[in-house]
C-alpha positions as CSV (number, residue, x, y, z in Angstrom):
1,X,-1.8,16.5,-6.1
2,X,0.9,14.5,-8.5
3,X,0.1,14.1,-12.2
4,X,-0.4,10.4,-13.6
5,X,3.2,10.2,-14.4
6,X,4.0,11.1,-11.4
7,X,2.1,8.6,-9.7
8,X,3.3,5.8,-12.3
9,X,6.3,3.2,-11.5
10,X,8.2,0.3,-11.9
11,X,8.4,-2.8,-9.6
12,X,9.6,-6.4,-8.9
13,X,5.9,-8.0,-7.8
14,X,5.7,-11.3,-5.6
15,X,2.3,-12.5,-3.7
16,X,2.3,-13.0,0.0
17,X,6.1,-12.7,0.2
18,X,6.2,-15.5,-2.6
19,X,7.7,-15.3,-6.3
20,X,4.9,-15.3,-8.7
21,X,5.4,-17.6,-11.7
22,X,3.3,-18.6,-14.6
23,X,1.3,-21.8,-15.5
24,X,3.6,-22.5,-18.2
25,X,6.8,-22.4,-15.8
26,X,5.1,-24.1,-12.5
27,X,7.1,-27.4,-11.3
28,X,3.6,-29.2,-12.4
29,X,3.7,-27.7,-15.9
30,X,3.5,-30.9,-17.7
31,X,0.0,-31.2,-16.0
32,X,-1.4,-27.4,-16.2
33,X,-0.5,-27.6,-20.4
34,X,-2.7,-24.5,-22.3
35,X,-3.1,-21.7,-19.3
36,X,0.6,-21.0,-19.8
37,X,-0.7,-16.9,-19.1
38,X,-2.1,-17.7,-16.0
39,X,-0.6,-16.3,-12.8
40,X,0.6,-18.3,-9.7
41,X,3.3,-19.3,-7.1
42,X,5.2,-22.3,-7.0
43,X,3.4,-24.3,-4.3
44,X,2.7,-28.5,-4.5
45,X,-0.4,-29.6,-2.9
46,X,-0.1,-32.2,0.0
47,X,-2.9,-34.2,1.2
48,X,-1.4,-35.0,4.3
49,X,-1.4,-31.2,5.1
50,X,-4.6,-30.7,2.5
51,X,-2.6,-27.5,1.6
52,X,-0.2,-26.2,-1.2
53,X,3.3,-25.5,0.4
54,X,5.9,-23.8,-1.5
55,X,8.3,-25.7,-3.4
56,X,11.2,-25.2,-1.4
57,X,13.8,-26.7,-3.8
58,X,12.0,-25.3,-6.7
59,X,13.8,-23.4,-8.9
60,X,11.3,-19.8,-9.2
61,X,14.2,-17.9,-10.9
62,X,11.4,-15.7,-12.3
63,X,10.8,-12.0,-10.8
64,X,7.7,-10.6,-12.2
65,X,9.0,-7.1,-13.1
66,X,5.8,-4.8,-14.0
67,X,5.2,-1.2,-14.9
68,X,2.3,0.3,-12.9
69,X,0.6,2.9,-15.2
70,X,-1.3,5.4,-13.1
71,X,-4.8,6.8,-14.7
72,X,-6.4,9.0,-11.4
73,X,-6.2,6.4,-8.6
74,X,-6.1,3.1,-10.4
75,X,-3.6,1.3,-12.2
76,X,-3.3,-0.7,-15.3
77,X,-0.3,-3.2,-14.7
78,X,2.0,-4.1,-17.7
79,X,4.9,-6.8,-17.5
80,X,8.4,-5.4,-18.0
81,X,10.0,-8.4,-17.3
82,X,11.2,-11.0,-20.1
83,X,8.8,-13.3,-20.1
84,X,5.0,-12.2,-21.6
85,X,6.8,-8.7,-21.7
86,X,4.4,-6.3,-23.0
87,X,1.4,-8.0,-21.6
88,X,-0.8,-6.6,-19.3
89,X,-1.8,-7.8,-15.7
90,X,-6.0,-8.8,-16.4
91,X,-8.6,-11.3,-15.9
92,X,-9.9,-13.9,-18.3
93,X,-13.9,-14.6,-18.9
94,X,-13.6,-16.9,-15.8
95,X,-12.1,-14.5,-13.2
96,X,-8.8,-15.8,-13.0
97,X,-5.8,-13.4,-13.5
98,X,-3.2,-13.9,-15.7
99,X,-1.2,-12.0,-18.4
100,X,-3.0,-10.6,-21.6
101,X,-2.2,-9.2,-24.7
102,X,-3.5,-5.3,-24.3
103,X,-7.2,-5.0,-24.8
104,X,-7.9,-1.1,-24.7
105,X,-10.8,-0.7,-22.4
106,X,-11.2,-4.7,-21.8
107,X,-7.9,-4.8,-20.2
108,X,-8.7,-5.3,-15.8
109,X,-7.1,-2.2,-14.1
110,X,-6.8,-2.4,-10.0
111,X,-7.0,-0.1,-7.2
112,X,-4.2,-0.4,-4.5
113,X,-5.0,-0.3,-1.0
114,X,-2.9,-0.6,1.8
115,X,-3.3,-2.8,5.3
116,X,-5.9,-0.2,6.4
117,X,-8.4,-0.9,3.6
118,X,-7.6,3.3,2.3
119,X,-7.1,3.3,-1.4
120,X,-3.2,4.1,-2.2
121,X,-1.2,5.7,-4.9
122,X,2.5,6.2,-5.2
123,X,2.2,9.0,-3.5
124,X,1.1,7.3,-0.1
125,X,4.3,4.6,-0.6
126,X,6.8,6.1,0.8
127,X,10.0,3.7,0.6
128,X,11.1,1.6,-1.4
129,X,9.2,-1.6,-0.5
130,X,5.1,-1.8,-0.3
131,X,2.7,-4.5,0.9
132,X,-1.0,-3.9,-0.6
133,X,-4.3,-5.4,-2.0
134,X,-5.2,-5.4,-5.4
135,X,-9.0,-4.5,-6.5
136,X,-10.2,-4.8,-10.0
137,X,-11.7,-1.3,-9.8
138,X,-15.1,-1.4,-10.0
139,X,-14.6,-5.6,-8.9
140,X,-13.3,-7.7,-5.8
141,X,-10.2,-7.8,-3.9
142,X,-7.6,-10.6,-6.2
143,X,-7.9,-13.7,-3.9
144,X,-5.9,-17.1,-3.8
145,X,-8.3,-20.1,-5.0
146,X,-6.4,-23.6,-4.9
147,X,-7.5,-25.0,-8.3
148,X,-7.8,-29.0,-8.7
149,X,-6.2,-31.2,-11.3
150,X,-3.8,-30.4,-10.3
151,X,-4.0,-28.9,-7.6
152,X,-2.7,-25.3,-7.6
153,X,-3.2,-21.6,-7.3
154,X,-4.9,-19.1,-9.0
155,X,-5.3,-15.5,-8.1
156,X,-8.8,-13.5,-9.1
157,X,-11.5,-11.7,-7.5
158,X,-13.6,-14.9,-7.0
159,X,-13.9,-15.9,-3.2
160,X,-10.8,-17.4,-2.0
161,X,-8.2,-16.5,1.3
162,X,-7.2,-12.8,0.9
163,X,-3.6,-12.3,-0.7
164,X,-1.1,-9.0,-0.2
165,X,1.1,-7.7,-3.1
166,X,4.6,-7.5,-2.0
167,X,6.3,-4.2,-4.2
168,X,10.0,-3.4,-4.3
169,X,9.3,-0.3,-6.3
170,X,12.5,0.1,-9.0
171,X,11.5,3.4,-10.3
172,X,8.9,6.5,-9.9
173,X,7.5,8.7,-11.7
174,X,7.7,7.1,-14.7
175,X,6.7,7.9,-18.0
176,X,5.6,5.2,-20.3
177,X,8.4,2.7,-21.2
178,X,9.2,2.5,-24.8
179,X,12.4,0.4,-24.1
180,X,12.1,-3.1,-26.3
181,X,14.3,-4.5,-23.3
182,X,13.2,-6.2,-20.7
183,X,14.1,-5.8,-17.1
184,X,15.9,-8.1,-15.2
């Protein structure tokens, strides 16, 4: 049995083999103004296909860079990138995850699970790249909702189309980072 640190990491953090980005940084920001904090991909909506494709062309320079701190077998998720360092992986009053200032015990921790539906720690990902499913302990499994107005995605535990987390894990067994400098 590994210790929390030991169980504890570092990774890049994409969804369904797609960059995540924020509102605030979306190719439609003008139009999504005010949920800047709100997680998503860079997909535009097409009625002819009444779907969101990814912006191929877009420029989605952003890699979500986050420090997974381990407490038993769930995690509380901080970002370790640049942008919203410091923040913390959670969901807002309406369900919909995005990045928060911490909260103590209001902040959402999750519960990784792998293809299998068995919940996972670092110590059940053996390489250095993971596919999983994040639960908001005690909550749902995040899903993809296609929001309107405009039209594009949102990630929470209301019911949507099931989403994997993609994990290049940088580092394990990490203690917690007191660096002031983000990762790359």
């Amino acid at each position: 049995m590994s210790t929390n640190v030991e169980k504890s990491f570092i990774a890049r953090i994409a969804c369904s083999e797609t960059r995540m980005t924020y509102f605030d940084q979306h190719p439609d920001a003008e139009q999504v103004k005010g949920s800047g904090h709100l997680l998503t991909t860079a997909h535009a909506y097409s009625r002819l296909n009444m779907m969101a494709r990814y912006y191929n062309n877009a420029i989605n320079n952003i890699h979500i860079v986050a420090y997974f701190r381990c407490y038993d077998d769930y995690y509380n998720i901080q970002i370790r990138s640049s942008q919203y360092f410091g923040n913390f992986f959670s969901k807002n009053a309406d369900r919909i995850l995005g990045v928060f200032p911490p909260a103590g015990g209001d902040t959402t921790s999750f519960n990784l699970f792998n293809s299998n539906s068995e919940l996972v720690t670092l110590d059940n990902l053996k390489g250095s790249h993971a596919t999983v499913y994040l639960r908001a302990r005690n909550q749902g499994f995040i899903n993809r909702q296609l929001r309107e107005d405009p039209y594009v995605y949102t990630y929470g535990d209301a019911p949507g189309d099931p989403v994997t987390f993609n994990l290049e894990i940088l580092e394990r067994n990490v203690d917690y980072p007191t660096s002031n400098v983000p990762y790359a």
